[in-house]
mmCIF entry with sequence, helices, sheets and N, C-alpha, C, O atoms, coordinates in Angstrom:
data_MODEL
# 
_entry.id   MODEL 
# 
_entity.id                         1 
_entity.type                       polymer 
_entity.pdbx_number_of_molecules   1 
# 
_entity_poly.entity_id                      1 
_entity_poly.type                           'polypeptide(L)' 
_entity_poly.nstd_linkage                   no 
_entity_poly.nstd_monomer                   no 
_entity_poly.pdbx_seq_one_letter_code       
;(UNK)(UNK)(UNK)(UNK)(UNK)(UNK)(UNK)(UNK)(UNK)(UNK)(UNK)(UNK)(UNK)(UNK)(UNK)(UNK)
(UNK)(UNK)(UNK)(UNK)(UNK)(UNK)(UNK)(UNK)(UNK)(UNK)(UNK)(UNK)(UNK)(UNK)(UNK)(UNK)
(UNK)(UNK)(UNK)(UNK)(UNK)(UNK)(UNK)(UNK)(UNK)(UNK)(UNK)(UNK)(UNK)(UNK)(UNK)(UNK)
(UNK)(UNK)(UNK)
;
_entity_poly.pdbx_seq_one_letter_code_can   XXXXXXXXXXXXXXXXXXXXXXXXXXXXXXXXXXXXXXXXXXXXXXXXXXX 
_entity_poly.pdbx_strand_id                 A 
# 
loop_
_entity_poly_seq.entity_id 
_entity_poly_seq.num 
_entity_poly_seq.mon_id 
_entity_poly_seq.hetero 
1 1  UNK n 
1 2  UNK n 
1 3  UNK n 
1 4  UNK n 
1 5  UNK n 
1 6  UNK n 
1 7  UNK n 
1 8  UNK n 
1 9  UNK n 
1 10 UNK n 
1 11 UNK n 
1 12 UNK n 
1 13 UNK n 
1 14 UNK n 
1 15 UNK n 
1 16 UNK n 
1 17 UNK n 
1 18 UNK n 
1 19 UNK n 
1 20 UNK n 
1 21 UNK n 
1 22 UNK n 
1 23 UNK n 
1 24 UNK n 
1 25 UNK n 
1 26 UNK n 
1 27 UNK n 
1 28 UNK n 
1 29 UNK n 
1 30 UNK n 
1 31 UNK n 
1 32 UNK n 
1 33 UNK n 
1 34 UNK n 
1 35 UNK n 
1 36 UNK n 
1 37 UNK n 
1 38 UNK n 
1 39 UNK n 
1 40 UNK n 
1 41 UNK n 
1 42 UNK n 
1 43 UNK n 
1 44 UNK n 
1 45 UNK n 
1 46 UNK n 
1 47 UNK n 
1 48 UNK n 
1 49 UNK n 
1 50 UNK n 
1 51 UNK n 
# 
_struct_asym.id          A 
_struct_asym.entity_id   1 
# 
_struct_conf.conf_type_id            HELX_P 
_struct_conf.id                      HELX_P1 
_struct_conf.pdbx_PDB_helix_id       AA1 
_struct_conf.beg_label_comp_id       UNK 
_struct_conf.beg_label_asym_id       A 
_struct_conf.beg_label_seq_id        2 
_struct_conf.pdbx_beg_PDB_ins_code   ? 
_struct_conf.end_label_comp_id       UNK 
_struct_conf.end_label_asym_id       A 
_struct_conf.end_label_seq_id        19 
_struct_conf.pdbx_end_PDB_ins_code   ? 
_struct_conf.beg_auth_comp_id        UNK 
_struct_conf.beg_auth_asym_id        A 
_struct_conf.beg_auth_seq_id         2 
_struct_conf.end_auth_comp_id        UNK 
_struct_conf.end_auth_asym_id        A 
_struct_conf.end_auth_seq_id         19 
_struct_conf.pdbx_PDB_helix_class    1 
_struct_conf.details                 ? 
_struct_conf.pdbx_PDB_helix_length   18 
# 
_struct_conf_type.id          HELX_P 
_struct_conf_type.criteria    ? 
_struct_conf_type.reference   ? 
# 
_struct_sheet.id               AA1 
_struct_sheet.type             ? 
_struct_sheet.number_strands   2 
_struct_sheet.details          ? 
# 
_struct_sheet_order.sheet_id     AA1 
_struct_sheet_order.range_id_1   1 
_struct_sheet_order.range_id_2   2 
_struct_sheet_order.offset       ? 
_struct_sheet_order.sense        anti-parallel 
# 
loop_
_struct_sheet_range.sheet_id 
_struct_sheet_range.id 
_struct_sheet_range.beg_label_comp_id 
_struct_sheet_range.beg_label_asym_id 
_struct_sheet_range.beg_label_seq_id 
_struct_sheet_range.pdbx_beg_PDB_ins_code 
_struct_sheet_range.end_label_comp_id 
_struct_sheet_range.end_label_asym_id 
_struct_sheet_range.end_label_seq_id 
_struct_sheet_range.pdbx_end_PDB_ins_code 
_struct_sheet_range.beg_auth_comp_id 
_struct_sheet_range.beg_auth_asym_id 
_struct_sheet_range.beg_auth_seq_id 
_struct_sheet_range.end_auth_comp_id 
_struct_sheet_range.end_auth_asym_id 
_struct_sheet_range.end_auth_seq_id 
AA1 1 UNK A 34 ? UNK A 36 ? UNK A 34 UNK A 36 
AA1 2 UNK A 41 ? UNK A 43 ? UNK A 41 UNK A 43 
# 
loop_
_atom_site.group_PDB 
_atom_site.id 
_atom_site.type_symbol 
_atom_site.label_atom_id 
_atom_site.label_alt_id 
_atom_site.label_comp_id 
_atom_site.label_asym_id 
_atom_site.label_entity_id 
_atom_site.label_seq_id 
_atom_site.pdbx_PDB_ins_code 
_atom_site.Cartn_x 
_atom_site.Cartn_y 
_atom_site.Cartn_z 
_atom_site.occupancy 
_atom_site.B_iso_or_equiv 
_atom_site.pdbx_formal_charge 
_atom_site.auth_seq_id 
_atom_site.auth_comp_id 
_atom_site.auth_asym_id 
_atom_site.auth_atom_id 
_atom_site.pdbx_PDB_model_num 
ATOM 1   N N  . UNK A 1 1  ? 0.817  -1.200 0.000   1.00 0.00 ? 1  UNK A N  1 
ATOM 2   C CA . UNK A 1 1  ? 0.000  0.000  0.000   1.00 0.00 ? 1  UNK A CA 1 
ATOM 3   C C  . UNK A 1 1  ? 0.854  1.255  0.000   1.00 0.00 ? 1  UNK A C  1 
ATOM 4   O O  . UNK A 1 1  ? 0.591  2.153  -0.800  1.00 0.00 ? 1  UNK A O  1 
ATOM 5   N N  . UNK A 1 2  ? 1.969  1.376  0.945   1.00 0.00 ? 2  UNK A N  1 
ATOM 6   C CA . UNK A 1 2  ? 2.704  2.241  0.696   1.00 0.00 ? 2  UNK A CA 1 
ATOM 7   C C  . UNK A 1 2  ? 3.582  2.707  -0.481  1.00 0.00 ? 2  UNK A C  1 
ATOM 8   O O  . UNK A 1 2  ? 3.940  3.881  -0.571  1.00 0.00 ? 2  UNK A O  1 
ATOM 9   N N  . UNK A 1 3  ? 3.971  1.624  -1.513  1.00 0.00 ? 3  UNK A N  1 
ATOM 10  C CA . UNK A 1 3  ? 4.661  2.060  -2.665  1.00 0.00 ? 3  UNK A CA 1 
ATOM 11  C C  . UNK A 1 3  ? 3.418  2.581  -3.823  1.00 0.00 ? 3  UNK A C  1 
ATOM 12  O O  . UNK A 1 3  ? 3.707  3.124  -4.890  1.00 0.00 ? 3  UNK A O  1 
ATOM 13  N N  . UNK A 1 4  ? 2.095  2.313  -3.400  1.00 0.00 ? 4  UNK A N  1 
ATOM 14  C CA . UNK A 1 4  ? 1.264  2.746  -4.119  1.00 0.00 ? 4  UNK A CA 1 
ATOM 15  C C  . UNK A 1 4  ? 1.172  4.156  -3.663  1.00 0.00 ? 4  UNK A C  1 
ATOM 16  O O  . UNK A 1 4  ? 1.619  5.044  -4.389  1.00 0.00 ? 4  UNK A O  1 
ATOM 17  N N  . UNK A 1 5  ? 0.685  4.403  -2.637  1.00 0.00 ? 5  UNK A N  1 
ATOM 18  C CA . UNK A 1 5  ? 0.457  5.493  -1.950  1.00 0.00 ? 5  UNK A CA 1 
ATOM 19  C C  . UNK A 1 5  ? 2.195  6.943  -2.622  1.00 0.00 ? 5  UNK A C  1 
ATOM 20  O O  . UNK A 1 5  ? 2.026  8.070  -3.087  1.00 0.00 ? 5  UNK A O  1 
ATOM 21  N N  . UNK A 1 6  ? 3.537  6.241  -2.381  1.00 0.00 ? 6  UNK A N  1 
ATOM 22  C CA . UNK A 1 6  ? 4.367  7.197  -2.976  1.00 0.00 ? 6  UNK A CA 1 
ATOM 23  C C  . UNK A 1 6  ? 4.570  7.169  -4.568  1.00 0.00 ? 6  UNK A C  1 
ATOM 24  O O  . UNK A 1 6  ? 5.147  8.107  -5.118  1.00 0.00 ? 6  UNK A O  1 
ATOM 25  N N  . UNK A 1 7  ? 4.164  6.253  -5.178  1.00 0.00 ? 7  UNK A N  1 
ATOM 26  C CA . UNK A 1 7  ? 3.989  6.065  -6.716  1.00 0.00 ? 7  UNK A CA 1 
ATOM 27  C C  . UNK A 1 7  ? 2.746  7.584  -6.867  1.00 0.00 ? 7  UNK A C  1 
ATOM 28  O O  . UNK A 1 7  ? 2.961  8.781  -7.055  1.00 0.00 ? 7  UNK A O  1 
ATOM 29  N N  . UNK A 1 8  ? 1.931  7.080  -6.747  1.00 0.00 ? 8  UNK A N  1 
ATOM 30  C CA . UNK A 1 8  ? 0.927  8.698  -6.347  1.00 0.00 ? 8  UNK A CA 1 
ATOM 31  C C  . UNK A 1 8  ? 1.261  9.583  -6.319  1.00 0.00 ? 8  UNK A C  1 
ATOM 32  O O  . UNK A 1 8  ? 0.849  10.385 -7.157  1.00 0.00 ? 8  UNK A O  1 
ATOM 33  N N  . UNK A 1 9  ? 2.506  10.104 -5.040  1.00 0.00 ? 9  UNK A N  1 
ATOM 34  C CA . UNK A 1 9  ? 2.622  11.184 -4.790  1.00 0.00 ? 9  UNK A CA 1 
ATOM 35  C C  . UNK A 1 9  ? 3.712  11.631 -5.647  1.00 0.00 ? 9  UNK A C  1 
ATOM 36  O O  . UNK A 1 9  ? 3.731  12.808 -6.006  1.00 0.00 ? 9  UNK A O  1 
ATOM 37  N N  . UNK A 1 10 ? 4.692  10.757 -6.040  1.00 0.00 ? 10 UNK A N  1 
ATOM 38  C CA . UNK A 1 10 ? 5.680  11.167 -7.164  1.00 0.00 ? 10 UNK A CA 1 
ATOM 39  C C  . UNK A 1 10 ? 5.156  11.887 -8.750  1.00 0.00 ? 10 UNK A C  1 
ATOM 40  O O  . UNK A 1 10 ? 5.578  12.784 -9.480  1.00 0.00 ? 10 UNK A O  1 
ATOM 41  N N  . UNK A 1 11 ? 4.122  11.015 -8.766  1.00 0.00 ? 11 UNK A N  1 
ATOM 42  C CA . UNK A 1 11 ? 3.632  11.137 -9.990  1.00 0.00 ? 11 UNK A CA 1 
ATOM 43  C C  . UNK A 1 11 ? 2.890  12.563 -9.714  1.00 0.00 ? 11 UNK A C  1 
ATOM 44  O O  . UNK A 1 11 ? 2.885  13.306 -10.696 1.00 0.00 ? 11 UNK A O  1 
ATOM 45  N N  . UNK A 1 12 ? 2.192  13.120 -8.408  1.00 0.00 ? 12 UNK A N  1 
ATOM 46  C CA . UNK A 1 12 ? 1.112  14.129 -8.329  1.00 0.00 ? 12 UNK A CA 1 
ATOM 47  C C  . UNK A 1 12 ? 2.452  15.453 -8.472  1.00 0.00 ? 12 UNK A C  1 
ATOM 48  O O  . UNK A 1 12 ? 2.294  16.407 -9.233  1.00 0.00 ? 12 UNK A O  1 
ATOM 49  N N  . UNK A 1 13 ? 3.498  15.315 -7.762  1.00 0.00 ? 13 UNK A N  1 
ATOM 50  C CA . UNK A 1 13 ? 4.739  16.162 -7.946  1.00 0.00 ? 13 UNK A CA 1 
ATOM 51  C C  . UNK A 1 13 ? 5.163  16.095 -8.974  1.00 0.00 ? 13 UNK A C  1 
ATOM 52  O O  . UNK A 1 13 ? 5.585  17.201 -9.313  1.00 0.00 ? 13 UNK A O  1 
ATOM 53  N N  . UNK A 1 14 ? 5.391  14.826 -10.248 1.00 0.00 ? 14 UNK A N  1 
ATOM 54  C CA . UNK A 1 14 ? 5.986  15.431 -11.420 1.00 0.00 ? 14 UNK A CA 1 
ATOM 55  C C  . UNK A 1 14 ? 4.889  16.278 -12.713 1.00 0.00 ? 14 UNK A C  1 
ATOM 56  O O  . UNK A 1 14 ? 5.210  16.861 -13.749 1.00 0.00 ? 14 UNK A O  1 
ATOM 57  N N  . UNK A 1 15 ? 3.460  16.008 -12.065 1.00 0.00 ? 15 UNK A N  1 
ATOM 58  C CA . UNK A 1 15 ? 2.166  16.344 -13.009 1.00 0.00 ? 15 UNK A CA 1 
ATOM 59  C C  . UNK A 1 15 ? 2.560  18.072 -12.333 1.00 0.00 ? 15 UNK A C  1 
ATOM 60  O O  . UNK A 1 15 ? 3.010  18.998 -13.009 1.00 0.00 ? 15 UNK A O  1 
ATOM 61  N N  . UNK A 1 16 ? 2.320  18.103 -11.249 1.00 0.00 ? 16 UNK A N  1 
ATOM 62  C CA . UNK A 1 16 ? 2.585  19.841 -10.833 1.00 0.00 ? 16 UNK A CA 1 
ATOM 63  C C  . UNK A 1 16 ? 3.889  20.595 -11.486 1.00 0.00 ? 16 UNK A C  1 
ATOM 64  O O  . UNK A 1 16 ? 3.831  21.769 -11.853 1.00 0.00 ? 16 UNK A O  1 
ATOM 65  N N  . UNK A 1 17 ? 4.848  19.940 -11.568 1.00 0.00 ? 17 UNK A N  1 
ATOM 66  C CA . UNK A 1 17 ? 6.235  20.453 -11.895 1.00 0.00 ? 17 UNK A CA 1 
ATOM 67  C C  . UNK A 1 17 ? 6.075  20.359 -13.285 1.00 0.00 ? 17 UNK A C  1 
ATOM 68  O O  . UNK A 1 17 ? 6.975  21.097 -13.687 1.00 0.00 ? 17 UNK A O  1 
ATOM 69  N N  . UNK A 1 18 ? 5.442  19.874 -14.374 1.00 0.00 ? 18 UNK A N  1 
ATOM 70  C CA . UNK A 1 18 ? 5.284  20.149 -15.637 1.00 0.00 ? 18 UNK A CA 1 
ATOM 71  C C  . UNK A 1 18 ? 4.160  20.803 -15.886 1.00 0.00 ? 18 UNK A C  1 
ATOM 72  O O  . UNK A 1 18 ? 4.136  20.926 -17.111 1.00 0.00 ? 18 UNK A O  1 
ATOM 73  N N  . UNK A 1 19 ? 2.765  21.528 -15.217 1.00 0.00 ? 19 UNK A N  1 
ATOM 74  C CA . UNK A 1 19 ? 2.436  21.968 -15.725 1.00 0.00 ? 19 UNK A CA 1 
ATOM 75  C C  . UNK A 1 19 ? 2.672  23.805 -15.016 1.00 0.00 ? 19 UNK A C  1 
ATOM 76  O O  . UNK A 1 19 ? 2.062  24.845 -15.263 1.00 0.00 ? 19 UNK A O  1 
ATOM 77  N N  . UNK A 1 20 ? 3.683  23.534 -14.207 1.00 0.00 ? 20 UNK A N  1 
ATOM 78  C CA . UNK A 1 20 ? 4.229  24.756 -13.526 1.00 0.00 ? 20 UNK A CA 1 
ATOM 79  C C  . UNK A 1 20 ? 5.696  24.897 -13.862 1.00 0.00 ? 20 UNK A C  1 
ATOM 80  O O  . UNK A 1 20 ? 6.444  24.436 -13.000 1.00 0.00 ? 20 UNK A O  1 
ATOM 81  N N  . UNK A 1 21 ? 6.338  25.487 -15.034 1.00 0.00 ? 21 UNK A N  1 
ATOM 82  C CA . UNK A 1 21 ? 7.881  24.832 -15.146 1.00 0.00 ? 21 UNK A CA 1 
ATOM 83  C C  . UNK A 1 21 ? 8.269  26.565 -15.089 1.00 0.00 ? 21 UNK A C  1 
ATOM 84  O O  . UNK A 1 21 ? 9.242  27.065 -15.654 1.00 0.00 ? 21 UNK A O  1 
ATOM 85  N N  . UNK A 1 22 ? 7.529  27.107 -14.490 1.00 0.00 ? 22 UNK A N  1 
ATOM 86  C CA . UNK A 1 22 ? 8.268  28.550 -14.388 1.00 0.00 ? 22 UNK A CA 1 
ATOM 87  C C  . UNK A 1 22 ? 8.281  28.697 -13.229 1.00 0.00 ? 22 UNK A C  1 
ATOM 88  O O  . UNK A 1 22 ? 8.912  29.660 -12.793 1.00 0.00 ? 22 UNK A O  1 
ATOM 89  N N  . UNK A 1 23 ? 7.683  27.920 -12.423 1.00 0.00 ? 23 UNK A N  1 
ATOM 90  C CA . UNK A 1 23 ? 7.647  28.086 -10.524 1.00 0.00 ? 23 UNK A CA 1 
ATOM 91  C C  . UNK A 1 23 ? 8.977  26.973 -10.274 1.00 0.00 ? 23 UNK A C  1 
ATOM 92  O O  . UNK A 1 23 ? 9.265  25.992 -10.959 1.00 0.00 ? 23 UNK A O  1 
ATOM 93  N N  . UNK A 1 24 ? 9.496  27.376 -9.342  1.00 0.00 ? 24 UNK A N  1 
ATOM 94  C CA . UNK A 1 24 ? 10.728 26.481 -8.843  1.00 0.00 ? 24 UNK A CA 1 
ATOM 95  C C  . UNK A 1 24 ? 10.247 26.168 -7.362  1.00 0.00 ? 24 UNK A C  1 
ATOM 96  O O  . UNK A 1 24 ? 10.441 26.920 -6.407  1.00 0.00 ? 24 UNK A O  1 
ATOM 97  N N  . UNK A 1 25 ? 9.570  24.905 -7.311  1.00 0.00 ? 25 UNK A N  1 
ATOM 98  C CA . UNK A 1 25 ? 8.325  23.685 -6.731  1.00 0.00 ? 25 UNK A CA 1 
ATOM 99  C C  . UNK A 1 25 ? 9.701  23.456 -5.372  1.00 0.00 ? 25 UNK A C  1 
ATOM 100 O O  . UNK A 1 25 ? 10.745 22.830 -5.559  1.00 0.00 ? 25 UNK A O  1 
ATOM 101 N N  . UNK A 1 26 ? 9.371  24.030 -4.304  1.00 0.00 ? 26 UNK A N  1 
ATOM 102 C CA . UNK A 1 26 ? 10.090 23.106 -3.362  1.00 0.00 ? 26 UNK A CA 1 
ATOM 103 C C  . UNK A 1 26 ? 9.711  22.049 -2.945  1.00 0.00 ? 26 UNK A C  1 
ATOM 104 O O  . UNK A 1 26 ? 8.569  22.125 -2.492  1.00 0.00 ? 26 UNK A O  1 
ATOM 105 N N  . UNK A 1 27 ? 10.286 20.787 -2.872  1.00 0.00 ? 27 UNK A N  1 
ATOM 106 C CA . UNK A 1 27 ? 10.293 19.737 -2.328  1.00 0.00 ? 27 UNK A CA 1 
ATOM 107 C C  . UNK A 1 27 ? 10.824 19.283 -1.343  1.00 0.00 ? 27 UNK A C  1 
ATOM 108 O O  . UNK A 1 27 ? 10.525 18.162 -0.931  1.00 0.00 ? 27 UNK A O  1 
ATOM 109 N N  . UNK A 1 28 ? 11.819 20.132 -0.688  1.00 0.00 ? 28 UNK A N  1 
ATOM 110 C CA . UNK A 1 28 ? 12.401 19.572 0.406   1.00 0.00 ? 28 UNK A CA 1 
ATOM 111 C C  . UNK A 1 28 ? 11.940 19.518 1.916   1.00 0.00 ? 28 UNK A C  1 
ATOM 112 O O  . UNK A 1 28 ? 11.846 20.454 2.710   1.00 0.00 ? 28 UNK A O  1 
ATOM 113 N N  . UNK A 1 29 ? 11.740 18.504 2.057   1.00 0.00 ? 29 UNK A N  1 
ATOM 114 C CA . UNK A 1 29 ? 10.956 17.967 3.486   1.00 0.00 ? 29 UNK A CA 1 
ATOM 115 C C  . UNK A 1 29 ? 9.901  17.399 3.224   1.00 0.00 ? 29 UNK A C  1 
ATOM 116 O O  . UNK A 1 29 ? 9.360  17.008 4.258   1.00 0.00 ? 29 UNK A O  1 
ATOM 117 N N  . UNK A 1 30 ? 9.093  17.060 1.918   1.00 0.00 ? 30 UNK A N  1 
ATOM 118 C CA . UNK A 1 30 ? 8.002  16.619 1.393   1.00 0.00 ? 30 UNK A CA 1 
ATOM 119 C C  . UNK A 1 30 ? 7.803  15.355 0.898   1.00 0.00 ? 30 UNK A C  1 
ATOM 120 O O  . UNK A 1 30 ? 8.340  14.938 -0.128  1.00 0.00 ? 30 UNK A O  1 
ATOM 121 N N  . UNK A 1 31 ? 6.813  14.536 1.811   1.00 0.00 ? 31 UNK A N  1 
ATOM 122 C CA . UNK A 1 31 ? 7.199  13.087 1.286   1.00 0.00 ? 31 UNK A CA 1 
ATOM 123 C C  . UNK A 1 31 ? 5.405  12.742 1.931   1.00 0.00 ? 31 UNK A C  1 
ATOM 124 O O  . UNK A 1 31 ? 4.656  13.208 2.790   1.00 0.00 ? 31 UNK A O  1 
ATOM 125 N N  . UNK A 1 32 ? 5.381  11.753 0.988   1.00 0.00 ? 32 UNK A N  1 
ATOM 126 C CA . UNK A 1 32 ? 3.562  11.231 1.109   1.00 0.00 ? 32 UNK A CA 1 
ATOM 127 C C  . UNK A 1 32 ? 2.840  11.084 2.301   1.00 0.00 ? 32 UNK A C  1 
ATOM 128 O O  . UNK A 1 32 ? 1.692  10.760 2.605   1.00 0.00 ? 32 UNK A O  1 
ATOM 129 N N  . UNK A 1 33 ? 3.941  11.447 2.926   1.00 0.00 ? 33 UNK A N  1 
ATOM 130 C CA . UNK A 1 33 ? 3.088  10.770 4.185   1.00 0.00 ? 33 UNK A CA 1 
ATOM 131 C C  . UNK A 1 33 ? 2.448  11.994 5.711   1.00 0.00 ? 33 UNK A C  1 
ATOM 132 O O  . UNK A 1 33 ? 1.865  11.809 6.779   1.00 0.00 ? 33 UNK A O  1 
ATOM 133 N N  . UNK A 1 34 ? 3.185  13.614 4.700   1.00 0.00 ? 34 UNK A N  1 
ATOM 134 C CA . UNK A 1 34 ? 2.996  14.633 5.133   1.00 0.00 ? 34 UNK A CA 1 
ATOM 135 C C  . UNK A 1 34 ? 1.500  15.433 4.737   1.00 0.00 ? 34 UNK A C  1 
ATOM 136 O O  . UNK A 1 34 ? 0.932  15.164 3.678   1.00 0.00 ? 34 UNK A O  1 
ATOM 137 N N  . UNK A 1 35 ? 1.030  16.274 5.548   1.00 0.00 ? 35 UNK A N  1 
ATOM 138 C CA . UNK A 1 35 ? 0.015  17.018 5.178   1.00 0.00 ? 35 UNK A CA 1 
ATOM 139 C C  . UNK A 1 35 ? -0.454 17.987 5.655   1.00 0.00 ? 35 UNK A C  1 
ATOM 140 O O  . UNK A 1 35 ? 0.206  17.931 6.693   1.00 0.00 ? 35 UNK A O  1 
ATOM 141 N N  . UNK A 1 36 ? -1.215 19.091 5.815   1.00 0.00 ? 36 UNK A N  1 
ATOM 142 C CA . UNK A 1 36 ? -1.052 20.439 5.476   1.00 0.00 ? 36 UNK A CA 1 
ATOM 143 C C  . UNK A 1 36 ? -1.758 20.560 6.611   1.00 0.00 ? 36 UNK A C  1 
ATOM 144 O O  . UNK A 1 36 ? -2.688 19.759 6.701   1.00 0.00 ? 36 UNK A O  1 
ATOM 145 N N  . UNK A 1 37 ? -1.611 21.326 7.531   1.00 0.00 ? 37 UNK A N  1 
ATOM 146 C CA . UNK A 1 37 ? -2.541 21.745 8.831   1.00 0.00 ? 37 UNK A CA 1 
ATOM 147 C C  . UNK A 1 37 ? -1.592 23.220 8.994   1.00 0.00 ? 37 UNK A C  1 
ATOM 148 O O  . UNK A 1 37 ? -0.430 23.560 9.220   1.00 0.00 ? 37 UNK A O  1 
ATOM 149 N N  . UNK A 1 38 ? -2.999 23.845 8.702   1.00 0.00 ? 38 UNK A N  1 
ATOM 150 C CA . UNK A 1 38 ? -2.978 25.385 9.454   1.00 0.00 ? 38 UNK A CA 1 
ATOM 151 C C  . UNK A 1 38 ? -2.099 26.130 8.264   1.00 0.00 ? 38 UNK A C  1 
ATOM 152 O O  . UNK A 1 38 ? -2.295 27.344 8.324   1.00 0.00 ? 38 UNK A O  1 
ATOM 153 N N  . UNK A 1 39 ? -1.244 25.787 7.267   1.00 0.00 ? 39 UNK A N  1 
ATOM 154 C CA . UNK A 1 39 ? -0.326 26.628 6.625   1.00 0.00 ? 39 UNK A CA 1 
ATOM 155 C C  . UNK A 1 39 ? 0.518  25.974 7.430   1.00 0.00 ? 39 UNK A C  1 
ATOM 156 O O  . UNK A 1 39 ? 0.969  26.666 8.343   1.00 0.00 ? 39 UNK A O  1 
ATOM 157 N N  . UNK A 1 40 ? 0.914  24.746 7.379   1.00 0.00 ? 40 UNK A N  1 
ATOM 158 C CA . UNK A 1 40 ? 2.539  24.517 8.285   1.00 0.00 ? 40 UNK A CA 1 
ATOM 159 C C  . UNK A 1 40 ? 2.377  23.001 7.081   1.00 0.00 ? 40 UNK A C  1 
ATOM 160 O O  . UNK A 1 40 ? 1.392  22.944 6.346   1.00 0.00 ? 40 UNK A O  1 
ATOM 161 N N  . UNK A 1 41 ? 3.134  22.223 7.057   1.00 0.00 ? 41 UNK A N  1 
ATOM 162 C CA . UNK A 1 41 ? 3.275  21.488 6.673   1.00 0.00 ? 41 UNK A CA 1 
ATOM 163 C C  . UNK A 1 41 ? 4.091  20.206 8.011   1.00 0.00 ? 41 UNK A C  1 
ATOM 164 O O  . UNK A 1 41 ? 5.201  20.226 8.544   1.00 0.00 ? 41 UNK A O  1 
ATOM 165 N N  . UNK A 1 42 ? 3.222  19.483 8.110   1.00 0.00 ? 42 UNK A N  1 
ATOM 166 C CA . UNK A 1 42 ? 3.556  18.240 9.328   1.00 0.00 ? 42 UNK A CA 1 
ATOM 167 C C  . UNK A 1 42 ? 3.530  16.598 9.133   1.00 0.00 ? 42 UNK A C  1 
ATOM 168 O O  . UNK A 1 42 ? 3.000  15.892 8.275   1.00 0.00 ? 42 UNK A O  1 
ATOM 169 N N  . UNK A 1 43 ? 4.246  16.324 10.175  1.00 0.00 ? 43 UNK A N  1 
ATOM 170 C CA . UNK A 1 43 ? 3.667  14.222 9.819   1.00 0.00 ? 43 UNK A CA 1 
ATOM 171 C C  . UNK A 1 43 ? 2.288  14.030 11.123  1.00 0.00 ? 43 UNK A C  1 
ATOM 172 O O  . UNK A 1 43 ? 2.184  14.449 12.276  1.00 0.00 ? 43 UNK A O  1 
ATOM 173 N N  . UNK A 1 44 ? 1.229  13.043 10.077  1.00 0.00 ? 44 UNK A N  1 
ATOM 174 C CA . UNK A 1 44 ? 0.399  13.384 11.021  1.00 0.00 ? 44 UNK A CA 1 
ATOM 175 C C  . UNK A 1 44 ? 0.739  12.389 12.127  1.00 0.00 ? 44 UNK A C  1 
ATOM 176 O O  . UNK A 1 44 ? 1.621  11.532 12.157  1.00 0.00 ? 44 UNK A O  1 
ATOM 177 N N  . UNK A 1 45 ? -0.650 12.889 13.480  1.00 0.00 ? 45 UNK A N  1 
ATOM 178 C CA . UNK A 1 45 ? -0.202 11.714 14.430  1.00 0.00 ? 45 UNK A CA 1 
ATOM 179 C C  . UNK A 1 45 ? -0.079 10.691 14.584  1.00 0.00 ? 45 UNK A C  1 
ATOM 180 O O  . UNK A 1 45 ? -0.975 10.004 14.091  1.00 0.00 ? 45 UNK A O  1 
ATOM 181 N N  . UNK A 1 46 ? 1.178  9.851  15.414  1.00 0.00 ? 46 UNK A N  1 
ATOM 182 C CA . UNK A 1 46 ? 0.778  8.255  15.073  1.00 0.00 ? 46 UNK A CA 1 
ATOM 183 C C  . UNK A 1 46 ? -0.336 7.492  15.673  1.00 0.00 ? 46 UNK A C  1 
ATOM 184 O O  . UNK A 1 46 ? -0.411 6.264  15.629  1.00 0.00 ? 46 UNK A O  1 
ATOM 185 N N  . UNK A 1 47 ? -1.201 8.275  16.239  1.00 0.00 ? 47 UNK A N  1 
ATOM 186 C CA . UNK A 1 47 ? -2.618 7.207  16.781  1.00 0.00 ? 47 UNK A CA 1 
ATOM 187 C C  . UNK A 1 47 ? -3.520 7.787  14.939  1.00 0.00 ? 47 UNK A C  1 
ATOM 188 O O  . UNK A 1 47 ? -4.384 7.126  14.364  1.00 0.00 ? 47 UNK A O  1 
ATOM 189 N N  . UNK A 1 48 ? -3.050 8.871  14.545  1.00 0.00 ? 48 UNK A N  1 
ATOM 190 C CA . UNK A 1 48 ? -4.264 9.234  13.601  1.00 0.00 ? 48 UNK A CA 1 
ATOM 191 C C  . UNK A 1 48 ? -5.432 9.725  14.029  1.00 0.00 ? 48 UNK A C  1 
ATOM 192 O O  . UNK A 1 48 ? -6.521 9.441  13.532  1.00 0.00 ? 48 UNK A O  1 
ATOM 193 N N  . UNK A 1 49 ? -5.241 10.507 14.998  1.00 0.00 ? 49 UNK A N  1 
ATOM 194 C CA . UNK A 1 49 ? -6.339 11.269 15.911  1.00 0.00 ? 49 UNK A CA 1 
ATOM 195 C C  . UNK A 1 49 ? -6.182 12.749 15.018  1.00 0.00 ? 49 UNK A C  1 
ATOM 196 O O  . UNK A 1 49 ? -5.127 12.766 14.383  1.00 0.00 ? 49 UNK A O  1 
ATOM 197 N N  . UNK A 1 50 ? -6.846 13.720 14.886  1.00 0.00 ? 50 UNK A N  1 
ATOM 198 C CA . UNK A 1 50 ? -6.752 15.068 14.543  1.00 0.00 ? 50 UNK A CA 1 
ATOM 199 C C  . UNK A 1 50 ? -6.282 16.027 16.272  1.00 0.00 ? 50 UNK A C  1 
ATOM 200 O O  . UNK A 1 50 ? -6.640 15.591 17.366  1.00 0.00 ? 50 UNK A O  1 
ATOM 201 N N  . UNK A 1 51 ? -5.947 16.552 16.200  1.00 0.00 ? 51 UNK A N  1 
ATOM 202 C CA . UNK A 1 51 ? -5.226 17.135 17.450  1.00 0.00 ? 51 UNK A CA 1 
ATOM 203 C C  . UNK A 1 51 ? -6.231 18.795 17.553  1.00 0.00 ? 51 UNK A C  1 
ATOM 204 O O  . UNK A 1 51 ? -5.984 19.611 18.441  1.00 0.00 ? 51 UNK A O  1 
# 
């Protein structure tokens, strides 16, 4: 499930980076398993509770 899950997210990052090739797309610290709360970018919790 997980190589599906980053097959996904590789692919959702190289679909953004080609149809944005004048924005210079940071990626660093960004990996599938991160997600967006508040304008911060985090790993969520490990029970999977919302905080």
């Amino acid at each position: 499930m997980l190589n599906a899950t980053k097959a996904n997210f590789d692919n959702t990052v190289a679909k953004i980076k080609c149809l944005n090739p004048d924005v210079e797309l940071v990626t660093e610290y960004m990996n599938e398993m991160k997600e967006v709360k508040d304008d911060v970018l985090v790993s969520p919790s490990p029970d999977g509770d919302d905080v």
